[in-house]
C-alpha positions as CSV (number, residue, x, y, z in Angstrom):
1,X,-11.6,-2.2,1.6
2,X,-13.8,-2.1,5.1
3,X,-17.2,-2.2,6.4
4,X,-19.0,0.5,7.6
5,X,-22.7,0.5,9.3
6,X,-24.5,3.7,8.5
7,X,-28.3,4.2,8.3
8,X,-28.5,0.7,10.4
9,X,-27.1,-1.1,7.8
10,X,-23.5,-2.7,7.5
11,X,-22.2,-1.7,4.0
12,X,-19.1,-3.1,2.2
13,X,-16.7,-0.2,0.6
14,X,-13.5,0.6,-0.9
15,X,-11.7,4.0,-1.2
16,X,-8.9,4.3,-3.9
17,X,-7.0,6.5,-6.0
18,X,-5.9,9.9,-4.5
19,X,-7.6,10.5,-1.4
20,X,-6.4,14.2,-0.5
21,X,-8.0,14.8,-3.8
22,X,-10.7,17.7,-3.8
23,X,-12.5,15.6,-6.8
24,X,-14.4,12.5,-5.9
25,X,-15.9,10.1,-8.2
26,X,-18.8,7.7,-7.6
27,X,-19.5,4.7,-9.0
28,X,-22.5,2.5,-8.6
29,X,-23.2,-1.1,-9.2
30,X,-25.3,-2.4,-11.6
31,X,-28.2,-5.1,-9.6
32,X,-26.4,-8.2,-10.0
33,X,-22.5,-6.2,-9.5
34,X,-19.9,-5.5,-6.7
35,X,-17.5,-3.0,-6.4
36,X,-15.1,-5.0,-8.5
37,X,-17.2,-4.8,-11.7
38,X,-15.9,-1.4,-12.4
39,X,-12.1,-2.4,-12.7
40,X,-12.1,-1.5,-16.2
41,X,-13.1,2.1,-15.6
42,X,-11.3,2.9,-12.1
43,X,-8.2,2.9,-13.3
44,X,-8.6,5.3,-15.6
45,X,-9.7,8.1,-13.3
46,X,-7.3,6.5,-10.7
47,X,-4.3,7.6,-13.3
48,X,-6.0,11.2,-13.6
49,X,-5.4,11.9,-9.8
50,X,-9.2,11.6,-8.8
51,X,-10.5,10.3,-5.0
52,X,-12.7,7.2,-6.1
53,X,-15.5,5.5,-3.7
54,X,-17.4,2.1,-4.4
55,X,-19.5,0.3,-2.3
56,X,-22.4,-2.4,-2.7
57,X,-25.5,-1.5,-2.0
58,X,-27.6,-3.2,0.8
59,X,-28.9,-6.6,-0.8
60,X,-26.0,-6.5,-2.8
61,X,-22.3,-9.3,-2.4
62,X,-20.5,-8.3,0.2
63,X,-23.0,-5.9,2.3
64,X,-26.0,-6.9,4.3
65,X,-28.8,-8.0,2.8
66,X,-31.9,-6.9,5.4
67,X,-35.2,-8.3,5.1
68,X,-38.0,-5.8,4.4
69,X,-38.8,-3.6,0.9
70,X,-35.9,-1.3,-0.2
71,X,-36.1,1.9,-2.4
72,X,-33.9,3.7,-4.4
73,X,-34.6,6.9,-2.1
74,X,-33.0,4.1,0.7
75,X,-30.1,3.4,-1.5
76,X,-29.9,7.2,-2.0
77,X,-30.0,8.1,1.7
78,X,-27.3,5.1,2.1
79,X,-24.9,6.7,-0.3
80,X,-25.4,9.8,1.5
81,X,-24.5,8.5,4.9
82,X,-21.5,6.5,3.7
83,X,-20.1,9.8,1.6
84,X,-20.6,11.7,5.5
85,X,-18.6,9.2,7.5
86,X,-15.9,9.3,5.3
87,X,-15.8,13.9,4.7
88,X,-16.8,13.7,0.9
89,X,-19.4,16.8,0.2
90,X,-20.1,16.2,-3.1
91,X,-19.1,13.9,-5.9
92,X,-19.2,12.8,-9.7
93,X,-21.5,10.0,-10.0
94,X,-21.3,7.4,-12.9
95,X,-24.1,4.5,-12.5
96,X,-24.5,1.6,-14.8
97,X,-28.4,0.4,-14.6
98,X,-29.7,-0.1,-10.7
99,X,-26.7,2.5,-10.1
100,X,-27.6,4.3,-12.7
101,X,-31.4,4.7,-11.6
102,X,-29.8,5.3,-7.6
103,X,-28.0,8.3,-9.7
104,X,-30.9,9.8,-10.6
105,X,-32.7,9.3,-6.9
106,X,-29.7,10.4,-5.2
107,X,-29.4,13.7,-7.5
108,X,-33.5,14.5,-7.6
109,X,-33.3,14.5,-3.7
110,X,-29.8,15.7,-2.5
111,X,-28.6,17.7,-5.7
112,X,-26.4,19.8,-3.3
113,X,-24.6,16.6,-3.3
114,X,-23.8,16.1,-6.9
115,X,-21.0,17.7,-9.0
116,X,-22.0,15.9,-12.2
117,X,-23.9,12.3,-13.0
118,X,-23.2,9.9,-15.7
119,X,-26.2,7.5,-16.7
120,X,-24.7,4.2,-17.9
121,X,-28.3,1.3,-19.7
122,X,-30.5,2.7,-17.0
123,X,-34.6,3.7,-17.1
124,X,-36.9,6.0,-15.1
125,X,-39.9,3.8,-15.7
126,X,-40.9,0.0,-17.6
127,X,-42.6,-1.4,-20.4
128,X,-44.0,-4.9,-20.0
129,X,-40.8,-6.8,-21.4
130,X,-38.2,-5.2,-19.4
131,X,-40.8,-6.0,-16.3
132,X,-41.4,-9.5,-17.2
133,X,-37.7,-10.3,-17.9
134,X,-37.0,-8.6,-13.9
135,X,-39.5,-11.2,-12.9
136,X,-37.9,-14.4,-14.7
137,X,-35.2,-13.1,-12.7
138,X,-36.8,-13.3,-9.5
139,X,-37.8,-16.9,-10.8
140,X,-34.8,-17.7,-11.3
141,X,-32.8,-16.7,-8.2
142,X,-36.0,-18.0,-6.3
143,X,-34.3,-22.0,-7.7
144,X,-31.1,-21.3,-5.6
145,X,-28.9,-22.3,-8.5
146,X,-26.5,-20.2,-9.0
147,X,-24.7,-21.3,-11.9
148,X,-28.3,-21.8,-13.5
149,X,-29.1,-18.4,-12.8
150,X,-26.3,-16.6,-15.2
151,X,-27.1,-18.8,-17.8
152,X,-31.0,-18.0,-17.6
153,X,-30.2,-14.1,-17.3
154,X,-26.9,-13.9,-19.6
155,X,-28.9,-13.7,-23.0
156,X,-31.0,-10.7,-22.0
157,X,-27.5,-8.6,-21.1
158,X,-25.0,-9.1,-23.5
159,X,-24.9,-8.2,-27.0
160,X,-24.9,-11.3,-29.4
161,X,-20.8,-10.7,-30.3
162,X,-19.8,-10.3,-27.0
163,X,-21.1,-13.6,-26.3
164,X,-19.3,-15.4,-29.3
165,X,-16.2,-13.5,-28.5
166,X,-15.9,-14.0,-24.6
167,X,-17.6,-17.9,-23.9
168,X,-14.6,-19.1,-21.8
169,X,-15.1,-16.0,-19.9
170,X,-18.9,-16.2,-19.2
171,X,-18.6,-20.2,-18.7
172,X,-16.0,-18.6,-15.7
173,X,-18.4,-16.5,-14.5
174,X,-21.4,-19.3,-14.2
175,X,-18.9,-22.0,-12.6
176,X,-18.2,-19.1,-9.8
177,X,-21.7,-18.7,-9.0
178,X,-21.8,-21.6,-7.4
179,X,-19.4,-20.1,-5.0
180,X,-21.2,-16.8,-3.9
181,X,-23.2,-16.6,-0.6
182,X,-25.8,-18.5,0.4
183,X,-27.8,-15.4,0.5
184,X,-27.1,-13.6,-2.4
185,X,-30.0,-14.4,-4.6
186,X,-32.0,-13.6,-1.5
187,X,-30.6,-10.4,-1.3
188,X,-31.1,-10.1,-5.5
189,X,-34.8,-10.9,-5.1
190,X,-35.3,-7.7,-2.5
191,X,-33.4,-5.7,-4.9
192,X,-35.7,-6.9,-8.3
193,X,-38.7,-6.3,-6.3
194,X,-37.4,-2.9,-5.6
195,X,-36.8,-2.0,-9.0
196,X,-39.9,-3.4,-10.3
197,X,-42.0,-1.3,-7.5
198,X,-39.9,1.6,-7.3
199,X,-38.3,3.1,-10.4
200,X,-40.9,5.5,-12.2
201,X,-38.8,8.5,-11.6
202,X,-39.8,10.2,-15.5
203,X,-41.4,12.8,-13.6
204,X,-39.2,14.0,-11.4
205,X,-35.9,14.2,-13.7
206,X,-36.6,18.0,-14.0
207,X,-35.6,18.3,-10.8
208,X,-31.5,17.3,-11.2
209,X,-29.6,20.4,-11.4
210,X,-26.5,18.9,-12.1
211,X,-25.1,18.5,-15.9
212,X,-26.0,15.1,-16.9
213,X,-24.5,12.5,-19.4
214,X,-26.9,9.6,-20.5
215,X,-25.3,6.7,-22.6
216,X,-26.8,3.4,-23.7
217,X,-25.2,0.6,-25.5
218,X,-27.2,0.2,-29.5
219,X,-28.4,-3.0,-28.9
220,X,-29.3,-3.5,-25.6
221,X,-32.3,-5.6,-25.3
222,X,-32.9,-5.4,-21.6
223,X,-33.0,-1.6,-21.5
224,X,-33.4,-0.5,-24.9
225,X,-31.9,2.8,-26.2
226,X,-35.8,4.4,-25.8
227,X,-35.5,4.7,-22.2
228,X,-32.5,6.5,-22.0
229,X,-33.9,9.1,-24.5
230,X,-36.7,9.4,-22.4
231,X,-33.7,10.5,-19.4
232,X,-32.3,12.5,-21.6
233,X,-35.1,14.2,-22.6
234,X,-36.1,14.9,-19.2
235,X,-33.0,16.0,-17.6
236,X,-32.3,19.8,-18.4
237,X,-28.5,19.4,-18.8
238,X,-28.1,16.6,-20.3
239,X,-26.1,15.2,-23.5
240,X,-26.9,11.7,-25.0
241,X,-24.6,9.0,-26.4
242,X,-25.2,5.6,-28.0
243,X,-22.5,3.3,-28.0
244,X,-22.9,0.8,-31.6
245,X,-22.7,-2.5,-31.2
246,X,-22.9,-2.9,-27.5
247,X,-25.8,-4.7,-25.6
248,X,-26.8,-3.8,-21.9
249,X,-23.4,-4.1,-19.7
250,X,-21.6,-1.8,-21.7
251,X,-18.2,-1.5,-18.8
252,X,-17.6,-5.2,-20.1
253,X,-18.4,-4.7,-23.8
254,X,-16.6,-1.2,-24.9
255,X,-15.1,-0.2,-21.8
256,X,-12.4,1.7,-23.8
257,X,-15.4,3.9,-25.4
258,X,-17.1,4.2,-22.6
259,X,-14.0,5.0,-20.5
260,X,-13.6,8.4,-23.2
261,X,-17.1,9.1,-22.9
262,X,-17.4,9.2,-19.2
263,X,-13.3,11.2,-18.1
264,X,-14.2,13.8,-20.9
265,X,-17.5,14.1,-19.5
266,X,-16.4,14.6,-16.1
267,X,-13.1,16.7,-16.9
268,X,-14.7,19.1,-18.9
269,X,-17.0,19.8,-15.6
270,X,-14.5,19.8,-12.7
């Protein structure tokens, strides 16, 4: 774990797993995430020997959270910076939603970077209910209440199951909350209003060059399965999964699936 300023920004990230390795493997946060929402997933590529990188984005938990508007070619150009200071050339990239869309940026503008990409509940554009739920969001973090927050955006993310099975875990998760930064639902508002203003990218997917995995959880209301057809669709190499039963935060819900889905993906590729 360290910090690293790169681009003018400080950045919060962690390095794991093997790192002589000649295989890296990127992972990117969903919006609300940090590095250790993926703890499900790193270990399994951790076991296989890979070189693994995390890091928040800026606005995100533990990095700075700068005033000013954001884009996802700023996220890209971030990622790019951080992956320079520390001698990685290229690397596999699996994003989950906001990562999953800074995937896709990243790849349309530095494919030389990019070994493979794996698209985890992610869009390259909005309808008007995705839109208005980002800006009951905004609302929401705008009330500086934490706890009341997850509760006002859980519904929209997990699948109805999940949140049967798993209460005294999310109840967990809304108590703790109330212990993050004072500024981290600043720093979520700079990143909503960045997906809302930034994230038609439908036209450009032509341009990754890279072979491209999309997946997308069946019942994911937030980002419904539509929008990662339209990715997959777009994206010359591409192969398309849907996971049953899962809603949007499919690392949480079927991480064991998704796990398969994503080390075959990037093994058959190396």
């Amino acid at each position: 774990m360290a910090n690293v300023t790169v681009n003018g920004v400080n950045l919060f990230y962690e390095l794991i797993g093997n790192e002589d390795a000649k295989e890296t493997v990127l992972f990117l946060n969903g919006v609300m995430a940090s590095t250790s929402s993926w703890s499900l997933q790193t270990h399994v590529f951790k076991k296989m020997g890979f070189r693994i990188l995390l890091h928040d984005f800026r606005g995100q938990l533990k990095s700075e959270k700068p005033q000013g508007n954001y884009s996802f070619h700023l996220h890209g150009t971030d990622t790019i910076a951080l992956m320079d200071h520390l001698g990685i050339d290229k690397a596999h990239l699996i994003g989950t939603s906001y990562g999953g869309e800074v995937a896709m940026r990243l790849a349309i503008d530095y494919p030389e970077r990019v070994k493979t990409i794996s698209i985890i509940d992610s869009v390259s554009e909005l309808d008007e209910v995705l839109k208005y739920f980002v800006l009951g969001w905004i609302n929401l973090a705008k009330q500086q209440d934490g706890e009341g927050f997850f509760w006002g955006m859980m519904p929209s993310i997990y699948h109805n199951d999940f949140i049967v099975n798993n209460m005294d875990m999310l109840k967990k998760r809304a108590a703790a909350m109330n212990k993050v930064p004072a500024d981290y639902l600043e720093g979520q508002i700079n990143l909503y209003n960045t997906f809302l203003n930034d994230v038609y990218m439908t036209e450009e997917l032509h341009k990754i060059q890279s072979k491209a995995l999309v997946i997308c959880g069946e019942k994911d209301i937030l980002k419904p399965v539509k929008f990662s057809k339209i990715i997959a669709d777009n994206i010359p190499n591409s192969e398309f999964a849907i996971i049953p039963d899962c809603g949007h935060v499919t690392i949480f819900e079927k991480p064991d699936i998704l796990n398969s889905m994503l080390l075959g993906f990037v093994m058959k590729n190396l």
